[in-house]
C-alpha positions as CSV (number, residue, x, y, z in Angstrom):
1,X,0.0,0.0,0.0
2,X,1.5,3.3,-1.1
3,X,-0.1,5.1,1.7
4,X,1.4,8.6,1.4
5,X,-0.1,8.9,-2.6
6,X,-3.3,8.0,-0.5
7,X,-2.7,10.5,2.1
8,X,-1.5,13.1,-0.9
9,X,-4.8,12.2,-3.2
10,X,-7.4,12.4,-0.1
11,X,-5.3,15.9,1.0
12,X,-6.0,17.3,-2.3
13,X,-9.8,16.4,-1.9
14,X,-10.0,18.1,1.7
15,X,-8.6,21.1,0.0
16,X,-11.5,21.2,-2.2
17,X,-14.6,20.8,0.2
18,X,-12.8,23.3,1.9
19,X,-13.5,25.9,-1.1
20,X,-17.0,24.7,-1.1
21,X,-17.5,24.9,2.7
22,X,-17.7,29.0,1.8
23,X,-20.2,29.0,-0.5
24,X,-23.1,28.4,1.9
25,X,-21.3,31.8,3.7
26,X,-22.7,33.4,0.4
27,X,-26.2,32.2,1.3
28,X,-26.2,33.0,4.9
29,X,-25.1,36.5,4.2
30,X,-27.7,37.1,1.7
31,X,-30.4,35.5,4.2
32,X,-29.0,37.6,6.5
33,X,-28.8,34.6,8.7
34,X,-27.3,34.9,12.3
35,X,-23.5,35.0,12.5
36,X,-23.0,31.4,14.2
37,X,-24.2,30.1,10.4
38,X,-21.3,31.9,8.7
39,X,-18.5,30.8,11.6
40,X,-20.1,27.7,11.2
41,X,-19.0,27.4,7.8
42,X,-16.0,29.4,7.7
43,X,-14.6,27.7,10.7
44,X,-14.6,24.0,9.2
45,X,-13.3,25.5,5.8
46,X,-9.9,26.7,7.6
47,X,-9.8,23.1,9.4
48,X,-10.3,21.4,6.4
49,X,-8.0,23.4,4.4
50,X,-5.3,23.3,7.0
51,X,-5.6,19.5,7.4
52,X,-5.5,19.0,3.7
53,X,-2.2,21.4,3.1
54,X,-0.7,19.2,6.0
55,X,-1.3,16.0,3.3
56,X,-0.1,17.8,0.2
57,X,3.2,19.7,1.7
58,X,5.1,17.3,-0.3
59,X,4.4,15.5,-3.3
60,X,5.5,11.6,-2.6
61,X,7.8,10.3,-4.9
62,X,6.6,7.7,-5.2
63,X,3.2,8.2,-7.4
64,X,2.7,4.4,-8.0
65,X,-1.0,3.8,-7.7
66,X,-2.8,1.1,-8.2
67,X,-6.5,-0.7,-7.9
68,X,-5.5,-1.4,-4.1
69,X,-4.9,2.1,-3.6
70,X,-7.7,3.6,-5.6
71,X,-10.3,1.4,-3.6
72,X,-8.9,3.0,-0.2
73,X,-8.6,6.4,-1.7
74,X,-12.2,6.0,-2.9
75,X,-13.5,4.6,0.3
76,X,-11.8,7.3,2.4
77,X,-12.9,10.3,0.7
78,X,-16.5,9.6,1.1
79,X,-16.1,9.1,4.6
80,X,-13.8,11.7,5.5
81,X,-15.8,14.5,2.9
82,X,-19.2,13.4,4.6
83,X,-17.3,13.5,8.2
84,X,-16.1,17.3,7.5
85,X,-19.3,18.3,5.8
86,X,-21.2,17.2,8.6
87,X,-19.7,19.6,11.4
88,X,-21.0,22.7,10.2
89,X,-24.7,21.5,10.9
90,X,-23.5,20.3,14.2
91,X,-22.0,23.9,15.2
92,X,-24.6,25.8,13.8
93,X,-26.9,23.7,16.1
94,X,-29.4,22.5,12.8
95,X,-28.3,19.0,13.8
96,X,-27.2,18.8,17.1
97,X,-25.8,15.5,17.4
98,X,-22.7,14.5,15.2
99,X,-24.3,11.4,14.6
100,X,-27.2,12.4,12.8
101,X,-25.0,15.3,11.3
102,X,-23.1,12.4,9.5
103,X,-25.8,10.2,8.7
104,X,-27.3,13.4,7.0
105,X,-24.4,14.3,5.2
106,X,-23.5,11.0,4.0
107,X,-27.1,10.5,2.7
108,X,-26.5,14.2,0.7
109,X,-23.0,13.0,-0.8
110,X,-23.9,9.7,-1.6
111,X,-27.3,11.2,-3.2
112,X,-29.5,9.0,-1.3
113,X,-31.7,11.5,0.3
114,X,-32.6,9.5,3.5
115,X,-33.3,12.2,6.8
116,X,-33.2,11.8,10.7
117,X,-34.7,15.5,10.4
118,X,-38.9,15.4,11.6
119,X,-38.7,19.1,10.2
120,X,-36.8,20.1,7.4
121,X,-38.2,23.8,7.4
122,X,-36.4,24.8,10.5
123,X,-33.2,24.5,8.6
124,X,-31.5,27.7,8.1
125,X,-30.9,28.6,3.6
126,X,-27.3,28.0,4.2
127,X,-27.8,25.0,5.9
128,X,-30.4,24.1,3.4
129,X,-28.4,24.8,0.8
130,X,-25.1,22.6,1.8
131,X,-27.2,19.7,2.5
132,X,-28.4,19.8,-1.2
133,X,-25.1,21.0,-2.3
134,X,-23.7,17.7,-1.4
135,X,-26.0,16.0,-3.7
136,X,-24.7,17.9,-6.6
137,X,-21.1,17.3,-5.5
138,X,-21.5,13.4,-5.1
139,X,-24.0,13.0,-7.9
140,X,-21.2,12.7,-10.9
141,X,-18.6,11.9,-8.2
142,X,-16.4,13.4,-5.4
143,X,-13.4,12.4,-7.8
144,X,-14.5,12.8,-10.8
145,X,-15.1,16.5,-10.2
146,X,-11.5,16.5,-8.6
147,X,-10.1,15.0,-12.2
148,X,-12.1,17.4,-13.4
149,X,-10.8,20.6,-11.9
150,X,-7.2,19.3,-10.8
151,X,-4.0,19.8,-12.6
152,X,-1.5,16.9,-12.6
153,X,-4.0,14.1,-11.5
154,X,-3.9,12.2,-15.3
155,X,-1.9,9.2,-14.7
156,X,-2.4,8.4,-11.4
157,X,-6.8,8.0,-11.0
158,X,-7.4,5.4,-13.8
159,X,-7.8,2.6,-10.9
160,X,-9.6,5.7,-8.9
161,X,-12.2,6.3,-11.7
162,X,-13.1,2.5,-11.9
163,X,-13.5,2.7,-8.1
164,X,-15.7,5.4,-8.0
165,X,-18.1,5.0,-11.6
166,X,-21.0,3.0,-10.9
167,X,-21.4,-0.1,-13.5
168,X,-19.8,-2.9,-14.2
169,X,-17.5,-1.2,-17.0
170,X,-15.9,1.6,-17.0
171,X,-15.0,3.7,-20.2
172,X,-13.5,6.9,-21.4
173,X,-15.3,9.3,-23.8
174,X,-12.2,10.8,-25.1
175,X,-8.7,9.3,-24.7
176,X,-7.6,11.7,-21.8
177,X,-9.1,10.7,-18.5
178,X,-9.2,14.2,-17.2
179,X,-11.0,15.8,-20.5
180,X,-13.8,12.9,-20.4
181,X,-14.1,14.1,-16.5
182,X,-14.4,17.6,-17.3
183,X,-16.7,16.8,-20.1
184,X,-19.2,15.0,-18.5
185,X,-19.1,17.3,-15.9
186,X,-19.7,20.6,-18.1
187,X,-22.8,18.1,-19.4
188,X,-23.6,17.5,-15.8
189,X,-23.7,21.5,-15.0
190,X,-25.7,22.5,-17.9
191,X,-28.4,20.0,-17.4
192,X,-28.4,20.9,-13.5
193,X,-28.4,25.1,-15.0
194,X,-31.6,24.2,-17.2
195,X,-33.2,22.7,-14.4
196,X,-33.0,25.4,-12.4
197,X,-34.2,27.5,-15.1
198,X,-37.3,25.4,-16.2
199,X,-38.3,25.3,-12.2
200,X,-38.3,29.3,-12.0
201,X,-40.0,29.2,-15.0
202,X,-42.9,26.8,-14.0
203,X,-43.5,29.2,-11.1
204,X,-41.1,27.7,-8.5
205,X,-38.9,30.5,-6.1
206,X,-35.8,30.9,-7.0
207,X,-33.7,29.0,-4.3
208,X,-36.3,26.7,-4.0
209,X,-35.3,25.8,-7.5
210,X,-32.0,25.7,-7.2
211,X,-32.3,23.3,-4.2
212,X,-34.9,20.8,-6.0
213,X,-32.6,20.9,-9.4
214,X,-29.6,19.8,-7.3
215,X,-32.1,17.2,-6.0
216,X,-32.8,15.9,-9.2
217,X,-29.5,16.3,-10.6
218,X,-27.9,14.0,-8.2
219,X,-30.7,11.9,-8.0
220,X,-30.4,12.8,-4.4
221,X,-33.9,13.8,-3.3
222,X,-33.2,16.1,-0.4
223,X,-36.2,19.2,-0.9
224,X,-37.0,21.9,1.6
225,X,-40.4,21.3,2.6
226,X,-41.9,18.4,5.0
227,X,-43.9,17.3,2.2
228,X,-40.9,16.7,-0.1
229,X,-42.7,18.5,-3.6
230,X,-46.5,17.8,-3.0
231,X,-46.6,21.2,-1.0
232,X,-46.1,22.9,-4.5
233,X,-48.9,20.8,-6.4
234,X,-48.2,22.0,-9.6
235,X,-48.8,19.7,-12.5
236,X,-45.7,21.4,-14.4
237,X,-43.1,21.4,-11.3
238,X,-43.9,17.8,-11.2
239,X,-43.6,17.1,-15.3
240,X,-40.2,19.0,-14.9
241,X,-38.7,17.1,-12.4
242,X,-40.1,14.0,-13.6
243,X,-38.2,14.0,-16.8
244,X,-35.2,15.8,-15.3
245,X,-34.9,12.4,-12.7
246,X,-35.3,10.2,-16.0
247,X,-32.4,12.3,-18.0
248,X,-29.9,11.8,-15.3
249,X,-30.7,8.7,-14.9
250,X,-29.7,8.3,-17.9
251,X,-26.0,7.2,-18.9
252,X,-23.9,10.5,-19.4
253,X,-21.7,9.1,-22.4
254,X,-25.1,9.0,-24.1
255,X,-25.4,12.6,-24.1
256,X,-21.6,13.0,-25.4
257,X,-22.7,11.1,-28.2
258,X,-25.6,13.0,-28.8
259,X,-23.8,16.1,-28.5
260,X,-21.1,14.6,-30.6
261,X,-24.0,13.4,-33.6
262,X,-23.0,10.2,-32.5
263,X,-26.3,9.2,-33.0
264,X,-26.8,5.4,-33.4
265,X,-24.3,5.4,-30.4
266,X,-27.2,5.9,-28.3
267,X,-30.2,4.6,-30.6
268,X,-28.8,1.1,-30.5
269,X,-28.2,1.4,-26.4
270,X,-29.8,-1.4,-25.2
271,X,-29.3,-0.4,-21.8
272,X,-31.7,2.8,-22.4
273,X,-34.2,0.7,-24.1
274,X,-34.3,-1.3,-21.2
275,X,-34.2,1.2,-18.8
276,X,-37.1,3.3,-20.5
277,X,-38.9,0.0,-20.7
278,X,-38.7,0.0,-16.9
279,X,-40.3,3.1,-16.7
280,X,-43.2,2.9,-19.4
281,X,-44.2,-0.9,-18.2
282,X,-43.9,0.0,-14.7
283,X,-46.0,3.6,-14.9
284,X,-48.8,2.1,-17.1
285,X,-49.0,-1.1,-14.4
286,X,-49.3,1.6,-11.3
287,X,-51.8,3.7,-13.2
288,X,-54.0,1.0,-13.9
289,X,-54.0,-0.5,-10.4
290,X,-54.5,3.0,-8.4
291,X,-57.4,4.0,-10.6
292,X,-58.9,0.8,-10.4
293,X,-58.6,0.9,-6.2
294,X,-58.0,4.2,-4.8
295,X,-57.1,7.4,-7.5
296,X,-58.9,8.9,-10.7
297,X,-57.0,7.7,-13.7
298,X,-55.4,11.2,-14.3
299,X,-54.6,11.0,-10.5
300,X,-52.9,7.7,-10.6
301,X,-50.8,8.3,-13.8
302,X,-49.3,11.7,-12.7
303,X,-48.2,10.2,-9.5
304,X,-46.8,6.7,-10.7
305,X,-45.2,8.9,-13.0
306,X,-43.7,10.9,-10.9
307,X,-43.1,8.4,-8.5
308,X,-41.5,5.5,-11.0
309,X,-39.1,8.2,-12.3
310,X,-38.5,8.9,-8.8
311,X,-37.6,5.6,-7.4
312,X,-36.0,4.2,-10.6
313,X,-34.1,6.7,-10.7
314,X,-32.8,6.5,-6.6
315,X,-34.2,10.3,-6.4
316,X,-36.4,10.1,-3.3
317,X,-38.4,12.6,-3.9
318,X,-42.2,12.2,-3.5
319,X,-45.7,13.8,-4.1
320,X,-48.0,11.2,-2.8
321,X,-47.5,9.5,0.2
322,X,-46.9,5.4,-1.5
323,X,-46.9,4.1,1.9
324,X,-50.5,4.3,1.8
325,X,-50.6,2.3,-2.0
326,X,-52.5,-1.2,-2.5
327,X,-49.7,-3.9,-2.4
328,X,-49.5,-4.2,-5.6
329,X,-48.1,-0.5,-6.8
330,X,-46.0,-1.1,-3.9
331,X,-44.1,-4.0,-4.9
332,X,-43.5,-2.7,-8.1
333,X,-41.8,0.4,-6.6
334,X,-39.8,-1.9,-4.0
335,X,-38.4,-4.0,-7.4
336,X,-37.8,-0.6,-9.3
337,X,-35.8,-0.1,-5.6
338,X,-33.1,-2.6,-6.4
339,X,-32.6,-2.5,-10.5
340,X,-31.8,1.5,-10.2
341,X,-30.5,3.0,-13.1
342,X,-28.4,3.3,-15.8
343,X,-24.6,2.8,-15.6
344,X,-22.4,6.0,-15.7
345,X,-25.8,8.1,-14.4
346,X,-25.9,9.8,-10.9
347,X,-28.4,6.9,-10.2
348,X,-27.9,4.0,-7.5
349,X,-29.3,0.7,-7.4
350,X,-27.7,-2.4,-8.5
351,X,-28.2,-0.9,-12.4
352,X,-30.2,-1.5,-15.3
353,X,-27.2,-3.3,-17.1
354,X,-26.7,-5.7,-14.3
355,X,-30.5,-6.5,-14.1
356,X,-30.6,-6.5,-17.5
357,X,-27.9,-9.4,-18.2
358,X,-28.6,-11.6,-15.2
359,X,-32.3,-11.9,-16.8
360,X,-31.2,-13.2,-20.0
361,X,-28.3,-15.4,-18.8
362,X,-31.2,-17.2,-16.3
363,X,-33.6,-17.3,-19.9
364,X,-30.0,-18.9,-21.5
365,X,-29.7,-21.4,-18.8
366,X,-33.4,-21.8,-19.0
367,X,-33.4,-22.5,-23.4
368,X,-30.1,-24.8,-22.5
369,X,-31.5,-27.1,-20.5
370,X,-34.3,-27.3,-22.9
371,X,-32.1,-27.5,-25.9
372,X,-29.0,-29.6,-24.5
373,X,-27.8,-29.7,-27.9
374,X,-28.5,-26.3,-29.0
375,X,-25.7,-23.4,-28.8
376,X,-27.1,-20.5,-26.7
377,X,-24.8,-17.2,-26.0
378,X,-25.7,-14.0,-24.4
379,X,-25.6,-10.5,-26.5
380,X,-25.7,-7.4,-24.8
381,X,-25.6,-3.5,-26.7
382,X,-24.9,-6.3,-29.5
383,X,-22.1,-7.8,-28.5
384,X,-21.2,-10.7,-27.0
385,X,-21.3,-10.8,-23.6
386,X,-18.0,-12.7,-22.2
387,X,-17.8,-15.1,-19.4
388,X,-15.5,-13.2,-17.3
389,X,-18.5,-10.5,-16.8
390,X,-21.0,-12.9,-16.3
391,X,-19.3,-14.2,-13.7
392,X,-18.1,-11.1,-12.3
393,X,-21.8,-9.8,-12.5
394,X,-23.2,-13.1,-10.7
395,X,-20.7,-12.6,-8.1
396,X,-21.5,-8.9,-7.7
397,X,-25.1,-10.0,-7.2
398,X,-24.5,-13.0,-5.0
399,X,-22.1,-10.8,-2.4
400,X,-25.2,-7.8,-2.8
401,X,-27.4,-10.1,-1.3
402,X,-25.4,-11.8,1.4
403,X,-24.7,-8.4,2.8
404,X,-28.4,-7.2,2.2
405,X,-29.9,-10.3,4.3
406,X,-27.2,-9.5,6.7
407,X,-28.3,-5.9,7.3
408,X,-31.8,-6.6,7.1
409,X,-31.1,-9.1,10.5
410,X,-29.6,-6.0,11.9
411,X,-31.6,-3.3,11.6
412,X,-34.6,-6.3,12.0
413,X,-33.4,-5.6,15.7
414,X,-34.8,-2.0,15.9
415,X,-37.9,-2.1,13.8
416,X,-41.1,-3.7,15.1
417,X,-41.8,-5.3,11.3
418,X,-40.5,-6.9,8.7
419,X,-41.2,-4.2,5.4
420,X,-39.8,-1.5,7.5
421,X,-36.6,-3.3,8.2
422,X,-36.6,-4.5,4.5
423,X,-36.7,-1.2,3.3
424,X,-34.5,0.8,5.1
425,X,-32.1,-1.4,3.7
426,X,-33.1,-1.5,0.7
427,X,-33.4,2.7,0.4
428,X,-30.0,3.0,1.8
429,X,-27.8,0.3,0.1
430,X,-29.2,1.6,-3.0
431,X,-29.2,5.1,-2.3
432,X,-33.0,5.8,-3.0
433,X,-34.7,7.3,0.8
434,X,-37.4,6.9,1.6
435,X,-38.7,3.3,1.9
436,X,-41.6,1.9,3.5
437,X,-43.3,1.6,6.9
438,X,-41.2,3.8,9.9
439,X,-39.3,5.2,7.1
440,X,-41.8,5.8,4.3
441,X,-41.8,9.2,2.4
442,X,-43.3,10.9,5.0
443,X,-41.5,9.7,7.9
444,X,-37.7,9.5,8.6
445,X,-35.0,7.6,10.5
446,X,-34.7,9.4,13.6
447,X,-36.3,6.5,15.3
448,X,-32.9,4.7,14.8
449,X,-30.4,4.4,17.6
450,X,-26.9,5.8,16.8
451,X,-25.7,2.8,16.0
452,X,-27.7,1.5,13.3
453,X,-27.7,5.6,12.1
454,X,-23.4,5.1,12.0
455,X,-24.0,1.7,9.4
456,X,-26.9,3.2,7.5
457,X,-24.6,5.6,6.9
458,X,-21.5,3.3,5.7
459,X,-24.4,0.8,4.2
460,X,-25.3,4.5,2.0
461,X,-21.7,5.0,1.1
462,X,-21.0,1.2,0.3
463,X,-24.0,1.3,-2.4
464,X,-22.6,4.2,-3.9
465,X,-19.4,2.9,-4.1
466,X,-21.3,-0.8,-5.0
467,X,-20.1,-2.5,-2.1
468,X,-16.2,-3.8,-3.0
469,X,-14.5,-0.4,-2.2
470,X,-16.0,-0.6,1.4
471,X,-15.4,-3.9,2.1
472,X,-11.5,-3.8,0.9
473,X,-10.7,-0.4,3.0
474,X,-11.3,-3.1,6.2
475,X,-9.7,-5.6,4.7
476,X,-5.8,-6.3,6.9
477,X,-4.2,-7.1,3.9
478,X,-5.0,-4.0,1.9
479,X,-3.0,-1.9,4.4
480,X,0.8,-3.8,4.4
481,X,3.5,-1.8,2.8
482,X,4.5,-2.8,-0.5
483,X,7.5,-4.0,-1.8
């Protein structure tokens, strides 16, 4: 383990949250906010800044850097940028307890949008603000945005970007890591810009804008209102959003093409006709249920709309309260919980990709044991789909599950049912929420003891991170000094 390239990498990172610790200064000045928000802020900038210059005094030598390394660097800087980002709240006296501080600032990094808060509207603008911040930060990735605005990072983040991209590739638009990084990121912005625009346009205020677009950008979910975005009930806020989930959803090489008049690039994506597949099949089933049981048709298809795109997507947000849905709908969203989005989106979830190939390797088992004699392989965006990712996919699943059962045993030890246990799990290791029961879309976590608040929020980071990078950081072996 080259620890001082770690400690050099994750110094460089502390510099940066450091910078973005002021901006919510901006905010409370403007809000003319009392002057504890500002120190707040101010105070854990200079900490963070001063530990991270204490990391990058000298650049190590040695700048070897491998997949070991990029794991722990990866693994590490979530942690420590949620740990730092969650003081401010806990001087400021918004969140109290350091505890829930974390658990709420790893939910906004990771873009999960789970809360311990039972009222988000006695949050200050600038504490408002960083909280959704974070989602915009973490959406495309902590490093990835480092890449992106860092000089003399090129040769050493390869392993860090495979780390850190959620999928089970990883690929470069262009041939210089840093230019696809800052690419996808001016993509990223834009959208996000738009957003923002469209919401002010469709009668939403102005920072209540900017914090939903940040929302939806990240596909993080944190709003500003108890009632995540029913309070607004507007037909066109909800439309907006909707598709604005859906887009980032989306694969961001998709728009690189598009921008690029690549253009059969992304009409022969199977991964996008799956994923919109998801979303029309899984809307149109909803629709018909609710307005066969409990909503008028119009009802039930603007909020399984909104609500599909929303959980697909990880999002979180909500307009209807789906705790209170027949079974059925229900179900449906709790399976929409676990495929997730696309690859290379600022979605969570296991992915669309994943889902997508384990379904048709089971139907190629399924025709080969009908067909003995008949040769069977497995295509995926039309190509063959080798047996190395197969099995590296099967594995991926098998592992996702032993540590989901695992966790739902836990937390099984605090929850007085089964769905409520189920879901937390299921919202937090695949960075959606809100779930069902004691933490449906209108209720919270808070009901948690500090302990299971302290793995929900390494259980929110490990899905973001899709569990290996997690489990290697506490691996013993990861951490002997090479050769």
């Amino acid at each position: 383990m080259n620890k001082r390239i770690v400690a050099y990498i994750l110094g460089r990172l502390l510099q940066i949250e450091a910078i973005l610790l002021l901006i919510p200064i901006v905010i409370s000045i403007i809000y003319q906010e009392p002057l504890r928000y500002s120190l707040s802020f101010l105070l854990v900038a200079l900490v963070t800044g001063i530990i991270g210059h204490l990391f990058t005094k000298k650049m190590p030598k040695n700048r070897s850097l491998y997949a070991k390394e990029g794991f722990v660097i990866v693994s590490l800087s979530w942690i420590l940028l949620s740990l730092f980002g969650s003081i401010p709240f806990v001087l400021n006296g918004d969140i109290p307890s350091l505890v829930d501080a974390f658990f709420e600032t790893s939910s906004g990094f990771t873009t999960t949008g789970a809360s311990i808060l039972d009222n988000v509207e006695n949050l200050a603008h600038s504490s408002l603000f960083w909280r959704s911040f974070t989602h915009l930060i973490g959406g495309m990735g902590v490093l990835v945005f480092a890449l992106a605005v860092l000089p003399h990072m090129e040769s050493e983040t390869v392993h860090i970007m495979k780390a850190e991209v959620p999928g089970p590739t990883f690929g470069k638009i262009v041939a210089k890591l840093s230019n696809s990084a800052r690419i996808l990121y001016v993509i990223y912005l834009v959208m996000t810009a738009l957003t923002v625009l469209f919401l002010i346009f469709a009668g939403m205020p102005v920072f209540d804008s900017f914090i939903h677009a940040f929302g939806a950008a990240g596909t993080g979910g944190f709003g500003m209102k108890n009632g995540s975005v029913a309070p607004y009930d507007s037909v066109s806020i909800e439309i907006i959003l909707g598709v604005a989930m859906i887009l980032f959803g989306m694969n961001f090489n998709l728009y690189f093409f598009l921008i690029t008049k690549h253009f059969k690039e992304v009409f022969k994506s199977e991964e996008l006709r799956w994923y919109l597949g998801f979303i029309i099949g899984s809307t149109a089933l909803i629709t018909i249920h609710l307005s066969t049981t409990t909503h008028s048709i119009l009802q039930a298809l603007r909020d399984s709309f909104f609500s599909v795109s929303s959980i697909i997507t990880t999002t979180g947000f909500s307009t209807d309260n789906f705790d209170n849905w027949p079974l059925f709908s229900q179900m449906i969203l709790l399976g929409l919980m676990f495929v997730g989005a696309m690859a290379g989106s600022t979605g969570g979830g296991i992915k669309v990709s994943r889902v997508a190939i384990l379904i048709k390797t089971a139907l190629t088992e399924l025709k080969r044991n009908t067909y003995p004699n008949r040769i069977v392989s497995i295509r995926f965006e039309n190509k063959p789909v080798k047996g190395k990712m197969i099995q590296a996919i099967s594995n991926y699943f098998i592992l996702y599950v032993v540590i989901f059962v695992a966790l739902v045993l836990i937390v099984g030890l605090e929850t007085s049912d089964f769905t409520s246990a189920f879901s937390a799990v299921a919202a937090t290791i695949n960075n959606i929420g809100p779930g069902l029961g004691i933490v449906g879309p209108h209720a919270n976590y808070s009901l948690f003891s500090p302990f299971i608040k302290i793995l929900l929020s390494l259980v929110m980071i490990m899905g973001r991170l899709e569990i290996f990078p997690i489990l290697i950081l506490f691996s013993p072996g990861v951490w002997r000094r090479s050769a």
